[in-house]
BAMIDO-435174 format. One line per 10 residues: their letters; for each residue y, z, x of C-alpha. Coordinates in steps of 0.25 Angstrom, whole numbers, plus 5000, padded with zeros to 4 digits. Layout:
# BAMIDO-435174
a) Y/Z/X ~ ...
This chain:
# BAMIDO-435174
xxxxxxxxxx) 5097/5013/4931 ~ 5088/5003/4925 ~ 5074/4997/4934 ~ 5082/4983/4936 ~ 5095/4989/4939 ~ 5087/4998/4951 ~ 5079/4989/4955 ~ 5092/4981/4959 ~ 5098/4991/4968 ~ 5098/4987/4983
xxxxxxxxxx) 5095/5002/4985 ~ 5083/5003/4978 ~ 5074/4992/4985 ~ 5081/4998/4999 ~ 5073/5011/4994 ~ 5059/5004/4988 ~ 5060/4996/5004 ~ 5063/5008/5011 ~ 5053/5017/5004 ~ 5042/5007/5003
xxxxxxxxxx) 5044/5005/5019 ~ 5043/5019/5020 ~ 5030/5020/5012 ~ 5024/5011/5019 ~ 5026/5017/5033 ~ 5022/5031/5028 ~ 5011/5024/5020 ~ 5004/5017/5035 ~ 5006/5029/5043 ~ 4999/5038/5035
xxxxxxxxxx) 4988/5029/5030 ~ 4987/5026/5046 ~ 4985/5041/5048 ~ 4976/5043/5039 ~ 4967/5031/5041 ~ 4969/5031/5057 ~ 4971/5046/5062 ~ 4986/5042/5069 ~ 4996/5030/5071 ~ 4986/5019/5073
xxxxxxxxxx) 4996/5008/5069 ~ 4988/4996/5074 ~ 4974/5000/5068 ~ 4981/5004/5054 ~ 4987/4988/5053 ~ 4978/4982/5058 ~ 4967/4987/5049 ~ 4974/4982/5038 ~ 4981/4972/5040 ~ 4967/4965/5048
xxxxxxxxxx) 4958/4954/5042 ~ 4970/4948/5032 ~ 4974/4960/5028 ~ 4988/4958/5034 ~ 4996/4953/5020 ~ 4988/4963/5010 ~ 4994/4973/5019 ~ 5007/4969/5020 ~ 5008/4967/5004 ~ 5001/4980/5002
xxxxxxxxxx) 5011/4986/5010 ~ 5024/4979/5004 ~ 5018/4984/4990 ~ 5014/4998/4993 ~ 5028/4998/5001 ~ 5034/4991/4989 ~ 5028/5000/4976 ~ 5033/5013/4983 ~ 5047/5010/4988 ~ 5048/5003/4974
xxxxxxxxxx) 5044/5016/4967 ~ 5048/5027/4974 ~ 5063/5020/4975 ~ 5062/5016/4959 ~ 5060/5034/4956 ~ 5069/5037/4967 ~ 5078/5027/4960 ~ 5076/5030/4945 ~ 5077/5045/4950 ~ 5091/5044/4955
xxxxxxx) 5095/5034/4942 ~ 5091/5045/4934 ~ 5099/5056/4941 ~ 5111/5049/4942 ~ 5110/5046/4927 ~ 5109/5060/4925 ~ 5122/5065/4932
């Protein structure tokens, strides 16, 4: 399967959204751990997204969500194209 013709499938951006989403979540709760000590939701967010800090972390957050779910699915993708192509 060529890159056009994966990038096509419905399947594959389901994967890059549901594995960047899951990125994300992982991502927050363990920088909030190590940064705060615990689950100090309110104090992690509001730190950064204070003083007009709000839209670069939304769109660091869309594009670290983003390059992960995009490349881990594009392997995981490739890696079954390759298999099949075997058998």
């Amino acid at each position: 399967m060529k890159f056009k013709e994966m990038i096509s499938k419905k399947a594959f951006w389901k994967s890059v959204l549901l594995l960047g989403v899951g990125f994300l979540i992982v991502y927050d709760i363990v920088s909030m751990l190590f940064e705060y000590g615990g689950f100090h939701f309110e104090a992690y967010f509001t730190e950064r997204t204070e003083d007009g800090k709000l839209f670069r972390f939304l769109i660091g957050q869309f594009l670290a969500a983003f390059a992960y779910g995009f490349i881990i699915s594009f392997g995981q993708f490739r890696g079954k194209n390759k298999e099949d192509a075997e058998n």
